[in-house]
C-alpha positions, 0 to 999 in steps of 0.5 A: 850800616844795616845789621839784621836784628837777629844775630846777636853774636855774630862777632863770637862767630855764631848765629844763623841757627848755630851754623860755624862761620868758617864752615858756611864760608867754605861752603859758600866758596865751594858751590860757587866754585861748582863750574861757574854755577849761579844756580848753585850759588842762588841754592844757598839758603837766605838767612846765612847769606844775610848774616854773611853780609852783615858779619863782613860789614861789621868789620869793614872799618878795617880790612877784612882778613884782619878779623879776629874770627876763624875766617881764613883769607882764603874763604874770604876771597872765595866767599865773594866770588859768589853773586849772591853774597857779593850783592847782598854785601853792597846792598848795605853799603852805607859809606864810601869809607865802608866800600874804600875798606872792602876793596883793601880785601877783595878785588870785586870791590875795586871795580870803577862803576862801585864809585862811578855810581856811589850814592851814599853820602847823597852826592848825585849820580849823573844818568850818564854814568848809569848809561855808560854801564850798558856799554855792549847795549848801547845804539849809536847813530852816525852822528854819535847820538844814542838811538836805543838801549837794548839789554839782555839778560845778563845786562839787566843783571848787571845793570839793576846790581848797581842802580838799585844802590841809588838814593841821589840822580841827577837827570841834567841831560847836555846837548853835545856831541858826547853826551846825547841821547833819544828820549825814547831811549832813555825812557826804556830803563824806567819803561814796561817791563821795568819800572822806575821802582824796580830800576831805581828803588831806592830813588829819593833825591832827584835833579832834573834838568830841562835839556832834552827831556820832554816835561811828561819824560821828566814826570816818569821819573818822579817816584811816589816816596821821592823826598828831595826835588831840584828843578834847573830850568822849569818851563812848564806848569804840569810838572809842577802840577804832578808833584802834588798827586804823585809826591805827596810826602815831598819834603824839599823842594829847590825851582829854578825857572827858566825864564824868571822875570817873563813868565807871569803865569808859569809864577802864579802856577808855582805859587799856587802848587808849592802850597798844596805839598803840605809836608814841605819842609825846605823851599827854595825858589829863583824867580818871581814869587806872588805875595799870595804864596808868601802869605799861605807858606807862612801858615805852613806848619812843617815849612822849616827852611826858605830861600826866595833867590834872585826874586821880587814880588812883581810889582804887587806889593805884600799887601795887608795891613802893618798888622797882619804878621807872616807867622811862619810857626817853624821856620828855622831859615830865611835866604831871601835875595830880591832885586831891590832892597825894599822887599827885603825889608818889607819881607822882614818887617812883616815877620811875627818872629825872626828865624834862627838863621838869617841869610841875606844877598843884596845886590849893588846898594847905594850908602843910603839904602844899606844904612836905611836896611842895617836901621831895620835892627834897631828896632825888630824882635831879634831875640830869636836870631842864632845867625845873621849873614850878609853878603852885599857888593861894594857900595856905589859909588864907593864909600868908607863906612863908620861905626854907625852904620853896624851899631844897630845890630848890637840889639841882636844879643843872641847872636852865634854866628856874625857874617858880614860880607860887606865889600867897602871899607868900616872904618871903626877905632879898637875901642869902638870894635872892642865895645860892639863885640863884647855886646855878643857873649854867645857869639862862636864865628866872625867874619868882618872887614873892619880896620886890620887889628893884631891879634893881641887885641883879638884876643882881648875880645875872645875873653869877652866872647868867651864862645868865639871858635872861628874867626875871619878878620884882616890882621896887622902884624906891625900894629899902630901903637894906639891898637896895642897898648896896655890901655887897650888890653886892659878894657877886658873884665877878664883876665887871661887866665885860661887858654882860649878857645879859638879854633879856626882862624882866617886872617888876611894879612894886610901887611907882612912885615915880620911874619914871624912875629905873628907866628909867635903872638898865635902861638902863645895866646891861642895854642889850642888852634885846630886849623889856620890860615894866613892869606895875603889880600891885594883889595885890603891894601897889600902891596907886593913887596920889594924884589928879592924879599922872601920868607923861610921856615924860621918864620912858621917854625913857631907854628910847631907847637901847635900839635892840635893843628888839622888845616894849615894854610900859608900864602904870601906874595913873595918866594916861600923858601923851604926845603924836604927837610923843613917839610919833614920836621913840621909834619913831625910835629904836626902829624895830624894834619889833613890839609896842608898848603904852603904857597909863596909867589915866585918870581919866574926868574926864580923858580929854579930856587924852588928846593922841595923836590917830590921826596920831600912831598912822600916824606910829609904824606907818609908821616902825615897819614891822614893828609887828604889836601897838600899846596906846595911849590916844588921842583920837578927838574931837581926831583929827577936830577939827583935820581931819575925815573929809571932808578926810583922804579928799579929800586922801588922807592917810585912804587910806593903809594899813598892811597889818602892824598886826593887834591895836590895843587903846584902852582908855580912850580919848576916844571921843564918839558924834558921831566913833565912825562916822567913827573906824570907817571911817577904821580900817577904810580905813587898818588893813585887815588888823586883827582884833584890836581892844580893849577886846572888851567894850562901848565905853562913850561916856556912856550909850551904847555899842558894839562897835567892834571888831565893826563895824570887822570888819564894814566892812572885809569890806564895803569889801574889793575895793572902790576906796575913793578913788571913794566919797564921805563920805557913802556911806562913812558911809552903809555904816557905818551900816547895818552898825552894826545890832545892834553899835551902841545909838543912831541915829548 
């Protein structure tokens, strides 16, 4: 957020040469209430206007009219119906927690292009979204394809009050039907008597695609202070080319060609540019790469991040001599994903110094490569090295690895981070996986397939990595007698004397025999755990149990201690058994979560069991208030049963709303055609900020189906602004169904 330096007390109501905030207000309010007038409004002076601004955004964490300053709501409301101070407000917006605050005070800030167009965390805003502003200026031919834009005084008003707030554009232009445009068009937003300066100001972070755009309409678009680059599809060198005399002060840099592996001389291009921008900091690069270019990069002083993704050298070797070391004095991180594994390693091998962050994708690797590759370790300078990711398919043909093959990396002793995404199976004893871990003391986060352990010998290796905070492992629950005897648990030199400090675990369970019991071991030697997740895994052995075996809350319930708990994720293959009571009673004692999923796999002659209604799904979002995420099975048909549509709305209950909950998932659920339009509307009255809905598929109800996620979206823009408590049932109903054409199969 951006407060003006010289108002020092703006919270006691001063500043601004003395002048009484509610007076300014008033005063404020009164000349834009002056018949409509800008001009009136434009006549305030500048300094009250931005120490307005900048007294609003202090405060904007809650809602406004809760200041503890003279400021009537009153004044408030009036204040931003002028444009001024109204623009001047979200011009400092640097949030979108910021502009959610400001629009629980005054409407203006609740208008679709605000979040359409918002930039602020450096998500991309589509060009599309910028072109759907020029509503009324928009030329279409016959065939639906943009023509021309042609803006007016107020549109460009209008226009420039959004887009001079973008930071992040996204310029990937789609061939089709909906979205298509002239290039001539298109380059009138950045054209004479505008600029791209004037039109994107703030422009720093830029994506460009090759659909539609010629290369000299993609270089109108490269702003001389632009920061970030992403390039999908390059197939031309004068872009390239471009970026070394108009964007010199680059710093990141992502290409993409469009034709990696047959554009010798668009490689050699590259090559030769991206060295030339001496400020580069981050690279990434998919497609042939010359060894020439690695060399000169790795005297780069500023080059602190590398990805070479889906590249080779071509055919021409890293010559040199084995002496002749790639310095890279400040890389930080290396992503390198060639096509064979013998790149990697002569790339690896000719470091002077390992990086801190090593990121490696290998593609389908016969047994003897990977071990050849995993050798490498034994014998390079790995002092330096924070965190090692590998992620590589299954071996061909399919094997099962010992202990050998990852006991070179026990030279790596610095080690933060161990992400071994090795998709064939290590075979490896407790005590072989007991010694090998406690070989990193500083290690924080591990992933690993190793042979499924219990969590009695997890956490016999936490007191040995006494750092380790995130875990990914497959879990036994009904562990063989060699993993859990007293013998085992004694190799430690600690006792467990403190409580430990995991804090995230992912466990794939590879047999659920009693979950239960695994709830209670977590629980008691791990109670400072923040975010969990149990997940049945079909490739590490699980079979789907036998018909008619479920699981109840008797078997999370142990879970409820766990009051530092933000994330829980429960999936089983058999029926979740629970009830709105049981989801009342967890989100009682775990009133600080903000996701939540607890999923199990329910037979379809089973689904009318299925006993969470959409009651108890209000009762956990309202007790736990900062829920953003909720997975759950449960039943629509009983959630009108007992009290249908026209009752809930008469007595209020279905205007309740819950403005936090985003994502909801409901995979098998019990869903019936003659309740899916009532259950759409209920959704999209009492969730109004969701957008994120599953399953994303089709919703199969019988021989029927629909996208409910789709039409949920499509209601909740049509009801937006609306007073829902004056509407009857049956035109809510009647809105449903006409927005339902194309989402949803049969006649409601």
């Amino acid at each position: 957020m951006i407060i003006p330096r010289w108002h020092k007390n703006s919270r006691e109501g001063k500043g601004c040469a003395g002048l009484n905030v509610g007076v300014l207000l008033d005063t404020a309010s009164s000349a834009a209430a002056a018949v409509g007038n800008l001009d009136v409004a434009r006549s305030l002076p500048r300094a009250p206007i931005i120490f307005l601004s900048s007294l609003l955004l202090q405060s904007c964490d809650k809602p406004l009219f809760a200041l503890s300053l003279p400021i009537s709501s009153s004044y408030m409301s009036r204040a931003f119906d002028v444009p001024e101070l109204r623009l001047e407000v979200c011009s400092h917006i640097e949030s979108q927690e910021t502009l959610a605050a400001l629009a629980q005070t005054s409407s203006t800030f609740l208008h679709p292009s605000l979040d359409r167009l918002w930039s602020g965390e450096l998500q991309p805003v589509s060009i599309w979204s910028v072109i759907n502003l020029l509503e009324e200026g928009i030329v279409k031919n016959d065939f639906g394809k943009i023509v021309d834009l042609v803006l007016n005084r107020n549109e460009h008003t209008r226009f420039f009050s959004y887009t001079h707030r973008i930071r992040y554009l996204d310029l990937n232009l789609h061939l089709d039907r909906e979205h298509s445009i002239y290039e001539s068009a298109l380059l009138k937003l950045v054209s004479p008597p505008y600029s791209l300066e004037r039109s994107f100001p703030r422009l720093r972070y830029l994506t460009l695609g090759a659909e539609a755009l010629s290369t000299e309409g993609q270089m109108t678009f490269l702003p001389p202070l632009l920061s970030s680059l992403t390039v999908t599809g390059l197939e031309d060198r004068k872009l390239v080319d471009e970026l070394v005399h108009r964007c010199p002060s680059l710093q990141s840099l992502d290409l993409a060609l469009l034709y990696p592996f047959r554009d010798k001389e668009l490689k050699e291009a590259v090559s030769l540019t991206v060295v030339k921008l001496f400020s580069l900091s981050t690279l990434r690069f998919t497609g042939l790469i010359s060894s020439d270019a690695i060399r000169d990069l790795s005297r780069s002083s500023c080059l602190r991040r590398l990805s070479l993704i889906n590249t080779d050298f071509a055919g021409d070797a890293l010559s040199g001599s084995k002496d002749d070391t790639l310095q890279f004095q400040a890389l930080e991180f290396l992503e390198v994903s060639f096509r064979t594994i013998e790149s990697t390693t002569t790339l690896l091998q000719r470091l002077d110094k390992m990086p801190r962050v090593l990121k490696i994708r290998a593609s389908v690797l016969a047994q003897a490569e990977l071990q050849a590759f995993f050798s490498f370790f034994s014998q390079a300078r790995g002092d330096k090295l924070e965190e090692l990711i590998l992620n590589t398919p299954a071996a061909v043909p399919p094997c099962t690895y010992t202990s050998d093959l990852i006991k070179p990396l026990m030279y790596l002793t610095s080690l933060r981070l161990l992400w071994l995404g090795i998709h064939s199976s290590i075979s490896i004893a407790p005590g072989e996986l007991y010694e090998f871990l406690r070989g990193f003391p500083k290690l924080e986060t591990l992933h690993f397939n190793p042979t499924p352990i219990t969590v009695d010998f997890l956490a016999s290796i936490t007191t040995e990595c006494p750092m380790l905070k995130d875990v990914f492992l497959p879990i036994e629950t009904s562990a063989p007698i060699e993993i859990s005897t007293p013998a085992v648990m004694s190799m430690s030199s600690h006792p467990q004397q403190r409580p430990l400090s995991l804090h995230h675990a992912h466990f794939s369970l590879t047999e659920l025999a009693d979950v239960s019991v695994l709830t209670r071991t977590l629980v008691s030697h791990f109670p400072s755990i923040q975010a969990l997740t149990l997940d049945h895994n079909l490739s590490t052995g699980v079979s789907r149990l036998q018909t008619g075996r479920q699981t109840g809350f008797d078997c999370i319930e142990p879970l409820r201690q766990l009051c530092m708990m933000t994330a829980l994720s429960i999936k089983l293959p058999h029926p979740l058994a629970l009830a709105d009571a049981d989801l009342t009673e967890l989100a009682t004692a775990l009133p600080h979560l903000t996701h939540l999923r607890l999923l199990g796999d329910h037979p379809p002659t089973q689904l009318s069991r299925i006993a969470v209604t959409l009651d108890g799904v209000w009762a956990l979002t309202s007790i736990c208030t900062n829920l953003r995420a909720l997975g759950i099975n449960f039943s629509a048909i009983s959630t009108f049963r007992s009290f249908p549509l026209k009752q809930r709305l008469k007595s209020g209950q279905g205007l309740l709303q819950n403005r936090t909950l985003r994502h909801l998932d409901i995979p098998g659920s019990y869903v019936s055609a003659a309740v899916v339009r009532d259950l759409a509307v209920l959704l999209a009255i009492m969730f109004p900020r969701l957008y994120g809905f599953g399953p994303r598929g089709p919703f199969y109800m019988g021989d029927t189906c629909c996208r409910l996620g789709l039409w949920i979206a499509s209601l909740q823009r049509e009801l937006k602004g609306k007073d829902v408590a004056t509407m009857s049932v049956e035109e809510l109903r009647s809105i449903a169904q006409d927005h339902c054409k194309g989402i949803y199969k049969i006649e409601l």
